[in-house]
KEKE-3310 file (N, C-alpha, C; in steps of 0.2 Angstrom, whole numbers, plus 5000, padded with zeros to 4 digits):
npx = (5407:5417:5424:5438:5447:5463:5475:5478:5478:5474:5465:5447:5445:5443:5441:5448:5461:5469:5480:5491:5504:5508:5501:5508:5525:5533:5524:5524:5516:5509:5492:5484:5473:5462:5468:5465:5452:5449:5452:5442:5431:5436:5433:5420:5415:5419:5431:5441:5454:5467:5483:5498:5516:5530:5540:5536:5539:5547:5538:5528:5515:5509:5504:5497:5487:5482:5476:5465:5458:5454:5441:5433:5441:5433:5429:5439:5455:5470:5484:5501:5520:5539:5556:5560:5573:5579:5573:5570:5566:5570:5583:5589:5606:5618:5608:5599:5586:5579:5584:5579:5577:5573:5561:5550:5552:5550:5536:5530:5532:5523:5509:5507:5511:5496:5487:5481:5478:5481:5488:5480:5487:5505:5519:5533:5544:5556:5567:5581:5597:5605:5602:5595:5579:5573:5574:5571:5555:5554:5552:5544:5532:5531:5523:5511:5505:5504:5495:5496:5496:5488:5490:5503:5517:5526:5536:5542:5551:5559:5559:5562:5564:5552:5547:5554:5552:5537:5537:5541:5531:5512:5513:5500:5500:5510:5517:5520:5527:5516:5510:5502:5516:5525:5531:5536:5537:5529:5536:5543:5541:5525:5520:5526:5519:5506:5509:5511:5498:5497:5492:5492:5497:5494:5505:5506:5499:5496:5506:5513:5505:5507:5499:5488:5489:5492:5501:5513:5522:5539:5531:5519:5523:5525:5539:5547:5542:5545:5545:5550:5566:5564:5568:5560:5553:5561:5566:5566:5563:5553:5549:5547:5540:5527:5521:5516:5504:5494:5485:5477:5471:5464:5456:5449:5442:5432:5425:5420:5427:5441:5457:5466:5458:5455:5468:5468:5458:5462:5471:5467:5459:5470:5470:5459:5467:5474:5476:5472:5481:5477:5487:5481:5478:5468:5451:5440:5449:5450:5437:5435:5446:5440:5428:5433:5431:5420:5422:5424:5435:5435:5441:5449:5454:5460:5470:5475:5483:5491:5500:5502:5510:5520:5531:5545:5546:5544:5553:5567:5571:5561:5564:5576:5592:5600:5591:5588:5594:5588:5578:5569:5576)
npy = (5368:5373:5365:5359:5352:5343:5345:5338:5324:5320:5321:5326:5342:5349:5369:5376:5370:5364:5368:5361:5362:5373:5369:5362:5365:5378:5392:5398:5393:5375:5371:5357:5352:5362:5362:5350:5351:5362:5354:5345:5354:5358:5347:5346:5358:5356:5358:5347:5341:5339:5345:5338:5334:5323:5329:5339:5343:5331:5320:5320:5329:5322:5314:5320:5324:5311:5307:5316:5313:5299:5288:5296:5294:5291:5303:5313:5319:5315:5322:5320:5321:5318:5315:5328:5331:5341:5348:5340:5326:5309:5299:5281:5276:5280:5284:5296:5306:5308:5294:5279:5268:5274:5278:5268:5267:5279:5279:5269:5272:5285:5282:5272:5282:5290:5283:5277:5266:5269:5283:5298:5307:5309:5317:5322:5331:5337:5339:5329:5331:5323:5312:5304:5312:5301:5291:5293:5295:5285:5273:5279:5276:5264:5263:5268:5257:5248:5250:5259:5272:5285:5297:5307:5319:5332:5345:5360:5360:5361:5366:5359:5346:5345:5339:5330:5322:5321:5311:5298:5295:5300:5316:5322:5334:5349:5355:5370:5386:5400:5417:5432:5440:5431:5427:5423:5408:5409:5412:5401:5388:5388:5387:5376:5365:5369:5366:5353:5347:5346:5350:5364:5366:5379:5383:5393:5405:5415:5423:5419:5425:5438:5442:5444:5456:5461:5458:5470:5473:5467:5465:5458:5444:5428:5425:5412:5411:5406:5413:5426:5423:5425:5432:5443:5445:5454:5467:5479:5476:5471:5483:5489:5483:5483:5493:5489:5482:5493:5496:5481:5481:5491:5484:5475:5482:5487:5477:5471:5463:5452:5459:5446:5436:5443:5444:5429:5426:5434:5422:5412:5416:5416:5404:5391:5381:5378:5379:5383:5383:5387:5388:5384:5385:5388:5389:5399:5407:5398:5396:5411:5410:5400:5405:5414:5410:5413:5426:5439:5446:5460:5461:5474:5476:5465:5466:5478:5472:5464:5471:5478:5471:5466:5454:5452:5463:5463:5463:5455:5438:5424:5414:5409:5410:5400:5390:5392:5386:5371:5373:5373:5363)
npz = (5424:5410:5397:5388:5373:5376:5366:5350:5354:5368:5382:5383:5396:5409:5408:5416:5427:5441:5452:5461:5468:5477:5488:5497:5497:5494:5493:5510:5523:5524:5525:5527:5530:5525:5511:5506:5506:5498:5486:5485:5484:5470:5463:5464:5457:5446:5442:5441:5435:5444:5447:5449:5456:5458:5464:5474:5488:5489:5487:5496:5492:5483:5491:5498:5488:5487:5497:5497:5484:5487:5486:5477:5465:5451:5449:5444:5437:5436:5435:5434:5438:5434:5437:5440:5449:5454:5464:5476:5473:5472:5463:5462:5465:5449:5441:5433:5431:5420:5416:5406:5416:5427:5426:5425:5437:5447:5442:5445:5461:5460:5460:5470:5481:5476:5476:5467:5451:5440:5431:5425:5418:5413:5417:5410:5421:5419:5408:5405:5402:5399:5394:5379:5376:5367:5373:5384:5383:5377:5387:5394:5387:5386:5398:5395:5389:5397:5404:5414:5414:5406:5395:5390:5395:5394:5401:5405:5389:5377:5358:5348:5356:5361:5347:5344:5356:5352:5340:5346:5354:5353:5362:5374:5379:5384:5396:5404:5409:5409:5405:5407:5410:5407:5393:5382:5377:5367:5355:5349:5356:5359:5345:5342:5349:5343:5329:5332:5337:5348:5368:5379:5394:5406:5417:5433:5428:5434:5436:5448:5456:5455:5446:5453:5459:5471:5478:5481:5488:5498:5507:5508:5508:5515:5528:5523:5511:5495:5483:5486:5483:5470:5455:5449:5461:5467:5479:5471:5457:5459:5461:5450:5441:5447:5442:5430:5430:5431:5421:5419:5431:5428:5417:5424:5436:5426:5420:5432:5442:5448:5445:5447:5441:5427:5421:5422:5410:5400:5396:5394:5382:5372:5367:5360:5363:5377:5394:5407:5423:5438:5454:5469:5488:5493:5495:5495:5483:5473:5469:5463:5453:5446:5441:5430:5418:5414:5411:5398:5389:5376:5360:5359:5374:5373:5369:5372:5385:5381:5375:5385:5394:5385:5378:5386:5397:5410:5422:5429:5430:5426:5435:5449:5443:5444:5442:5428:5420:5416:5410:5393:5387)
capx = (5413:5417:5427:5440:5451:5469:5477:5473:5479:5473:5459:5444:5448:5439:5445:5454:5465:5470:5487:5493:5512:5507:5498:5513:5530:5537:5520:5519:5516:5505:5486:5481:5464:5459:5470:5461:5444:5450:5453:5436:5426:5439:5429:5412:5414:5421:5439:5444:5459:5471:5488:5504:5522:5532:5546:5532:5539:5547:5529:5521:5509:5506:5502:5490:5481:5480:5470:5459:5453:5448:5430:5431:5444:5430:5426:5447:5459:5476:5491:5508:5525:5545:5562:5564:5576:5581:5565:5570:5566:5578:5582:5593:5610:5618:5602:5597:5578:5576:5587:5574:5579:5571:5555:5545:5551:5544:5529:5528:5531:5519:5503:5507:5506:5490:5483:5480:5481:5484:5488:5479:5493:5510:5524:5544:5545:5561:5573:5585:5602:5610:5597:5590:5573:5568:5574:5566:5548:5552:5550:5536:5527:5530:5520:5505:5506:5507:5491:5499:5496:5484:5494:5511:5516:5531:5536:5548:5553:5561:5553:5565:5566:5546:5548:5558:5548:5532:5538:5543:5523:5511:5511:5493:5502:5516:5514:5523:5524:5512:5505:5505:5520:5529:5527:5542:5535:5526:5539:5543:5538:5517:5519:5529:5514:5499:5511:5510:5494:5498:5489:5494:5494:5500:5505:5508:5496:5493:5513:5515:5500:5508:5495:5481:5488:5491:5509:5515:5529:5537:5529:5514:5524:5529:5548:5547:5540:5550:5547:5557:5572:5564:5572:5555:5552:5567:5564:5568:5562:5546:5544:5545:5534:5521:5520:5514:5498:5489:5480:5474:5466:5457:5449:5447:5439:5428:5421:5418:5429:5450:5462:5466:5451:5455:5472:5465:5454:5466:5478:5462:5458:5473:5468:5454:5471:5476:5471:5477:5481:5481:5486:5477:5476:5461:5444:5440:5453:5449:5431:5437:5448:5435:5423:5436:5430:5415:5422:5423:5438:5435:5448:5452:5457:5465:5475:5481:5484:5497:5506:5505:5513:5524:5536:5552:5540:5543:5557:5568:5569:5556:5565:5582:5599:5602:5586:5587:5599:5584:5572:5569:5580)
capy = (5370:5371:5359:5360:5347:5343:5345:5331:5318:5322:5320:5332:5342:5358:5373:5375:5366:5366:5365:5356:5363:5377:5364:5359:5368:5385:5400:5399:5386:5371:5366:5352:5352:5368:5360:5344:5354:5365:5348:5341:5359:5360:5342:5348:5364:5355:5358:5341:5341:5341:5343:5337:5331:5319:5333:5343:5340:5324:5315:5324:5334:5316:5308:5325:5322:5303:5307:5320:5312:5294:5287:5300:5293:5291:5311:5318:5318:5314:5325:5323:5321:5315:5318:5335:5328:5346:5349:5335:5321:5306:5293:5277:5278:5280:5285:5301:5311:5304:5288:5274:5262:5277:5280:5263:5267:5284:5277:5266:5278:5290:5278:5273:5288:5292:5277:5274:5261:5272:5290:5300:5310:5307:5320:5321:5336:5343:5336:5327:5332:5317:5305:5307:5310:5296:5286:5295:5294:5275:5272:5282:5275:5258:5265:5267:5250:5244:5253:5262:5280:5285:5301:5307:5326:5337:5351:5366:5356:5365:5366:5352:5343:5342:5336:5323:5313:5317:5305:5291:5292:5307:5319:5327:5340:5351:5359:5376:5394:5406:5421:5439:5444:5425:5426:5419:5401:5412:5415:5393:5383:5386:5385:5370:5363:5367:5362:5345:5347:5346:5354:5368:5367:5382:5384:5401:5409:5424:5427:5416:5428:5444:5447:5446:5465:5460:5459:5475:5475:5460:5462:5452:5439:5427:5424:5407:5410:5405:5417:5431:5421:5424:5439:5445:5449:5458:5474:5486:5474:5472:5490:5494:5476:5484:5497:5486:5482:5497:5493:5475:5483:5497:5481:5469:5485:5488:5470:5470:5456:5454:5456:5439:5434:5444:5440:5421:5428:5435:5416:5409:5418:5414:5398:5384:5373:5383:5376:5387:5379:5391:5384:5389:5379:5390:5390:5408:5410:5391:5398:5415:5407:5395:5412:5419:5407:5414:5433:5439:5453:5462:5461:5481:5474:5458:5470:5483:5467:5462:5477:5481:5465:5462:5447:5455:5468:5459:5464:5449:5433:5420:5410:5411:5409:5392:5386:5395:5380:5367:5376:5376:5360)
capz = (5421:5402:5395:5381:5372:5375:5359:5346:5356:5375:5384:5385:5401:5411:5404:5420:5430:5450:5453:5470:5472:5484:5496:5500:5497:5490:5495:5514:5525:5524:5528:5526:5528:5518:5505:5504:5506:5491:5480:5484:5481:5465:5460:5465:5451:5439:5440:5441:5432:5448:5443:5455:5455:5465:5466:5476:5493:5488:5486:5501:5488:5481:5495:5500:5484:5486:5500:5494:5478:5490:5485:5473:5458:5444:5448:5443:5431:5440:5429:5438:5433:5438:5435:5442:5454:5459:5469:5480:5472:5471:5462:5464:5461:5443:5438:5431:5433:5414:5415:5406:5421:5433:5424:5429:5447:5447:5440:5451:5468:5462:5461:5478:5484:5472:5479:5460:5446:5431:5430:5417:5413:5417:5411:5412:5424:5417:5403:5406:5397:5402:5391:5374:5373:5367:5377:5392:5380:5373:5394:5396:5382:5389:5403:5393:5385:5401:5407:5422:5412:5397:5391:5393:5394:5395:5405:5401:5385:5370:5353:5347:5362:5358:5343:5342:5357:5350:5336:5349:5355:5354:5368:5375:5382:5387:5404:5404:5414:5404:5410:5404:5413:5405:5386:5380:5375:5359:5351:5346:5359:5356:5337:5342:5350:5339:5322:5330:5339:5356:5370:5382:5401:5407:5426:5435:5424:5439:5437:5454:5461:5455:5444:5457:5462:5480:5480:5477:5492:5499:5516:5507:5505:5524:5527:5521:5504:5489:5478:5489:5481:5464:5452:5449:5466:5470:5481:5464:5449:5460:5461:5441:5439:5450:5437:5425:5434:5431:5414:5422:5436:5426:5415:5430:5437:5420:5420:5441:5442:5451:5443:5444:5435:5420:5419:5416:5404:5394:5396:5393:5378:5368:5362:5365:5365:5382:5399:5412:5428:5443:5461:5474:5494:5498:5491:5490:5478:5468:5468:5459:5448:5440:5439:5428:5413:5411:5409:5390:5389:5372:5356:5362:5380:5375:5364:5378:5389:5374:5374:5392:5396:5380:5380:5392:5398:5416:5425:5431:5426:5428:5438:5449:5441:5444:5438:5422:5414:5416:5406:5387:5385)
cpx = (5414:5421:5434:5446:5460:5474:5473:5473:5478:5465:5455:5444:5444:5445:5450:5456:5467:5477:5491:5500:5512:5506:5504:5521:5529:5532:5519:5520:5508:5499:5484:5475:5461:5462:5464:5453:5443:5449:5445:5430:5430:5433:5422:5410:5416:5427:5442:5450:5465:5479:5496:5510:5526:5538:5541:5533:5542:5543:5524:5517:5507:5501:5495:5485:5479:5473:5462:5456:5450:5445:5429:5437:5440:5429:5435:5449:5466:5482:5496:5513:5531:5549:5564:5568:5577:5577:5565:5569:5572:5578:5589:5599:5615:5614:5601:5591:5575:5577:5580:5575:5573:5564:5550:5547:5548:5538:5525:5526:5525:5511:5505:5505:5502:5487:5478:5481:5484:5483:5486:5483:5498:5516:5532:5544:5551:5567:5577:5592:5607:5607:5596:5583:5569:5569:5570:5558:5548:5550:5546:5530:5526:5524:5512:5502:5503:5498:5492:5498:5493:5487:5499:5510:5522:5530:5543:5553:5554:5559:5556:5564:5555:5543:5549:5553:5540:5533:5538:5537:5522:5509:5506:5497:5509:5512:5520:5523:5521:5507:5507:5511:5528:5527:5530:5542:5531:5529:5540:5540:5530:5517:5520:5522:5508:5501:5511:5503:5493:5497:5495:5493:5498:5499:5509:5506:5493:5501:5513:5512:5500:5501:5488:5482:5486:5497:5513:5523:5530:5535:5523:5515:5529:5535:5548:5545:5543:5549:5550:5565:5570:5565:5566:5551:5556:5564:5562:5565:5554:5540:5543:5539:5527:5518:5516:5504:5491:5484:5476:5471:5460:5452:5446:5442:5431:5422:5419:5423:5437:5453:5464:5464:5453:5463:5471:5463:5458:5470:5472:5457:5463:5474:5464:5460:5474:5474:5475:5476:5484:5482:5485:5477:5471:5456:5440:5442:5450:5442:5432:5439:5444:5428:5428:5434:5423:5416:5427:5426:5434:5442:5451:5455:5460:5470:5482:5484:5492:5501:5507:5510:5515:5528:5542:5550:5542:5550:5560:5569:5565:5557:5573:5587:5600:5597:5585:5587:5595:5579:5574:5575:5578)
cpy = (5369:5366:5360:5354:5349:5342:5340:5325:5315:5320:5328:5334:5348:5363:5376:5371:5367:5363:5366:5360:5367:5374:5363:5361:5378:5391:5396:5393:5382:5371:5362:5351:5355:5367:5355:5346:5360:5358:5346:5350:5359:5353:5344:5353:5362:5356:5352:5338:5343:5338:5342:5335:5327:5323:5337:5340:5332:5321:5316:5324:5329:5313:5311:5326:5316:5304:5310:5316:5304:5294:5291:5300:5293:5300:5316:5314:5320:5317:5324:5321:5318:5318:5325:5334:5334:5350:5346:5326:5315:5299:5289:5278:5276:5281:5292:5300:5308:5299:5283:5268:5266:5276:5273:5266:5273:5283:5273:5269:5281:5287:5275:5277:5292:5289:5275:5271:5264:5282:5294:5303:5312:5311:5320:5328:5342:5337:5334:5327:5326:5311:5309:5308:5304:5290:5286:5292:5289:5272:5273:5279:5267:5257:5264:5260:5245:5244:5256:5273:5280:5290:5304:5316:5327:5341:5356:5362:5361:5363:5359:5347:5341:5338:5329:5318:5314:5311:5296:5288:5299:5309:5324:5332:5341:5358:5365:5382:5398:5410:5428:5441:5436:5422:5423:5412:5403:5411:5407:5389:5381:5385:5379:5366:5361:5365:5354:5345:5345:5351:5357:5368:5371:5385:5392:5405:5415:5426:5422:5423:5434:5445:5447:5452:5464:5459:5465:5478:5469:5460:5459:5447:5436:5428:5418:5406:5410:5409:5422:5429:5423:5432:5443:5447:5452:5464:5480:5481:5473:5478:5492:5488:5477:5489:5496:5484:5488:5496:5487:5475:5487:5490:5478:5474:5488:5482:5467:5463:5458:5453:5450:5436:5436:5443:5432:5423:5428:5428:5413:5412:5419:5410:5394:5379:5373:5380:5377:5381:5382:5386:5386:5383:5383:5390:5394:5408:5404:5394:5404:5412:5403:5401:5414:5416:5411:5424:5433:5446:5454:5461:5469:5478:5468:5461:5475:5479:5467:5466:5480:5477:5460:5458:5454:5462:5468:5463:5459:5445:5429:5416:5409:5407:5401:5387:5388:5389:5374:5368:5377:5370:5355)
cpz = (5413:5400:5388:5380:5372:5370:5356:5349:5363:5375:5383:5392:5403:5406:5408:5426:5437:5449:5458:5474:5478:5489:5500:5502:5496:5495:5502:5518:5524:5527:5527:5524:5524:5511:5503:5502:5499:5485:5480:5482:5472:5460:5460:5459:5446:5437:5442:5438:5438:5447:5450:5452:5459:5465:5471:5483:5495:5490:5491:5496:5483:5484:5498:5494:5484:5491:5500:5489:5481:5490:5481:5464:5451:5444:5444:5438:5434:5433:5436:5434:5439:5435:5435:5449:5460:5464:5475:5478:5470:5466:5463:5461:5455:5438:5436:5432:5425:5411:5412:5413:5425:5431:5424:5438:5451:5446:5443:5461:5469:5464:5464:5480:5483:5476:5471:5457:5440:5435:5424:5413:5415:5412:5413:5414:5422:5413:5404:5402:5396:5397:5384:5375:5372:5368:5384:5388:5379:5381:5396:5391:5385:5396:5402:5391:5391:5408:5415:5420:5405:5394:5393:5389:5393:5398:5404:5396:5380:5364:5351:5352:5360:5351:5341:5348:5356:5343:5339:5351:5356:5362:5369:5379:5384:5392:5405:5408:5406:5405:5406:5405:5409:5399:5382:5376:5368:5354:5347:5349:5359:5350:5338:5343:5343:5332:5324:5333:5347:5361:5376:5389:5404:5415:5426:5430:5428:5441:5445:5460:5461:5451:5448:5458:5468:5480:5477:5483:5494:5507:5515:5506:5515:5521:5522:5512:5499:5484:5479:5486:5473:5460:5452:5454:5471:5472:5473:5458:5452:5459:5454:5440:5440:5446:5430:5426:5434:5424:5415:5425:5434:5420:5420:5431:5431:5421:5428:5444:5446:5446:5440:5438:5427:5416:5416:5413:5399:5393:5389:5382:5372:5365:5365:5366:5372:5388:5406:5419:5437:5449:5466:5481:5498:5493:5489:5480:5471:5465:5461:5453:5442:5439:5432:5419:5410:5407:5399:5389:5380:5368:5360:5370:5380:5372:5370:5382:5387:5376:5380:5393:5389:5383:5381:5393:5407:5417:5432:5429:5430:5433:5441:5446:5439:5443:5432:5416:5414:5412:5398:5385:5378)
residu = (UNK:UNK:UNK:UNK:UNK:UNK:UNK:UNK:UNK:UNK:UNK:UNK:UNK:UNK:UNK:UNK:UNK:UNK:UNK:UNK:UNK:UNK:UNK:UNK:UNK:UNK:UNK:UNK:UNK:UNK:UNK:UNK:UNK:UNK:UNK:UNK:UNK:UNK:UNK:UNK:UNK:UNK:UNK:UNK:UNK:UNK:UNK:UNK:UNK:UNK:UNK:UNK:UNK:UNK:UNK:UNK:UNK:UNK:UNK:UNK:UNK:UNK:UNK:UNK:UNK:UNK:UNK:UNK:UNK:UNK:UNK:UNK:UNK:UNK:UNK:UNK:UNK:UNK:UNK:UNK:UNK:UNK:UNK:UNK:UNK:UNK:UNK:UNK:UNK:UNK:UNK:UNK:UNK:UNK:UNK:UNK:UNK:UNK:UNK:UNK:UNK:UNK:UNK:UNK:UNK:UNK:UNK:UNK:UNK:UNK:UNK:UNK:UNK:UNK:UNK:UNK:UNK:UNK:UNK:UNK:UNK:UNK:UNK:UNK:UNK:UNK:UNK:UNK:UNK:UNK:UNK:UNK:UNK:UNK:UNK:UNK:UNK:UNK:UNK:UNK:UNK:UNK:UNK:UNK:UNK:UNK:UNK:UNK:UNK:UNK:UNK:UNK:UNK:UNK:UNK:UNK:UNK:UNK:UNK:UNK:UNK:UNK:UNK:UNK:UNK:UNK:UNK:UNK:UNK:UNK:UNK:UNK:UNK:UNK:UNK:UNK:UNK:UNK:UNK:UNK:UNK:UNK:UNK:UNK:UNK:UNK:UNK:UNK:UNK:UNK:UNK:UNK:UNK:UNK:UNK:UNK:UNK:UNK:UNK:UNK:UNK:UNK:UNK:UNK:UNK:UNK:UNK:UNK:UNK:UNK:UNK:UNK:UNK:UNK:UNK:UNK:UNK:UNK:UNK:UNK:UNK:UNK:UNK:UNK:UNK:UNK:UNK:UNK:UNK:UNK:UNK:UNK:UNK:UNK:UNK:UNK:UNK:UNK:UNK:UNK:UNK:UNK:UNK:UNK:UNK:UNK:UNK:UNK:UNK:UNK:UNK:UNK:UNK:UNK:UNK:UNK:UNK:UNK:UNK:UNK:UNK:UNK:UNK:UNK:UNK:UNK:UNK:UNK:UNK:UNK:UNK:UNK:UNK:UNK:UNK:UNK:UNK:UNK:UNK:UNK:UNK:UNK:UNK:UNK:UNK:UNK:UNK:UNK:UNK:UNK:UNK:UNK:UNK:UNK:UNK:UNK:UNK:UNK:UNK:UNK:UNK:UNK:UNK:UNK:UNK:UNK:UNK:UNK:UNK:UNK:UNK:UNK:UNK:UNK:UNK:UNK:UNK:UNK:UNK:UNK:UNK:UNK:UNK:UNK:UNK:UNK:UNK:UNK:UNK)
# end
């Protein structure tokens, strides 16, 4: 697997990433086994970079990577996160999700249930409106100090909002949605980054599977599945979205490759600071996925991709209603 550096002040890391949330909530129901057997083939390719959070089933999808990476911690690179309380996660009371009081006891939980002494990269899952900044990061910085976490991230954080705590202590990344179809973060948020040097981990880079070109109705998707609640897969926004799809398929089909695939490509091909992080709990798919590094669209194809799937191209919003006011804080 390739490798590429997490901004200026991260680690070197595959160039993509495995990301655990599916194992265990939102797409579907759970297996266990072919989760953990996906985590260990993901280490065997080179994809080592296993990314989780203790909102993930409130610390289930913790507890099912702690397992999978046993005997095998010098081979991975442990990214998770806290304070997305609205996931399930909880904290003690008078506490908020980015309270400084909370953030040793989240950091504590999590390595438990990693069954690890340090975390490589340990991010603030969702902003907390309630705290400054840098009060949330002056806590988490104490983390490093402490050696219980070597980098500190963010996740749907606004441009400011990334600003002010890379001051407090630098951050090797900001972990975001970024996908053809989820472009939005162009426009401040990435400049945000590489004006300070800070790297890009971006989740749900297949649109949350829409861009494989397998969900074109929702009877591809079980009862259970959580993105039937998501705008973007409303009966009617699905059916213009699926519209969109035809350009992606005629290059994936050019280069013999899915869909999928060439959707990464194009992520993957927006910057070496970029380090897509698809999530997958089968090994088919994890297999693909890490194929897709080696395809080489053209500027002509990276171009129609662009313009196929401009920023508010998507029909829907990325995420339903009531999650919307968490994002971009």
């Amino acid at each position: 697997m390739k490798t590429r550096k997490l901004g200026k002040h991260g680690p070197t890391v595959p160039s993509l990433g495995l990301g655990c949330m599916g194992m265990t909530i939102a797409y579907g129901e759970p297996n266990d086994p072919e989760s953990i057997a996906t985590i260990h083939r993901a280490i065997d390719l080179g994809v080592n970079l296993i990314v989780t959070s203790d909102a993930y089933g409130s610390g289930v999808n913790e507890e099912l990577v702690g397992r999978a990476i046993r005997g095998k911690r010098n081979r991975v690179m442990i990214a998770t996160k806290f304070g997305n309380l609205g996931l399930g996660g909880k904290a003690p009371e008078g506490l908020s999700g980015g309270h400084p009081g909370y953030v040793p006891l989240a950091c504590e939980a999590s390595l438990k249930r990693l069954g690890v002494e340090m975390i490589d990269i340990y991010g603030l899952h969702r902003v907390d409106p309630k705290v400054p900044i840098e009060d949330t990061v002056g806590a988490m910085k104490k983390l490093v100090e402490q050696g219980k976490a070597r980098y500190l991230a963010l996740s749907e954080a606004g441009a400011q909002t990334i600003r002010r705590a890379h001051k407090v202590h630098p951050i090797a990344a900001l972990e975001t949605e970024y996908s053809l179809w989820s472009r939005d973060v162009e426009r401040e948020i990435l400049p945000a980054c590489r004006e300070l040097g800070i790297g890009y981990m971006a989740y749900s880079p297949l649109g949350r599977g829409f861009l494989a070109a397998t969900i074109k109705t929702l009877d591809a998707l079980l009862p259970k599945d959580r993105r039937r609640d998501h705008p973007r897969f409303d009966p009617e926004n699905l059916k213009r979205n699926v519209d969109l799809l035809q350009p992606l398929e005629k290059i994936a089909a050019a280069h013999g490759c899915t869909p999928a695939q060439a959707a990464l490509a194009w992520v993957l091909a927006q910057g070496e600071d970029i380090v897509p992080i698809p999530g997958t709990k089968r090994r088919g798919y994890l297999e693909q996925n890490a194929a897709a590094v080696d395809i080489r669209l053209t500027a002509a194809e990276i171009s129609q991709l662009s313009q196929a799937f401009a920023p508010g191209a998507a029909s829907g919003t990325r995420y339903p209603e009531k999650q919307l006011g968490g994002l971009g804080i």
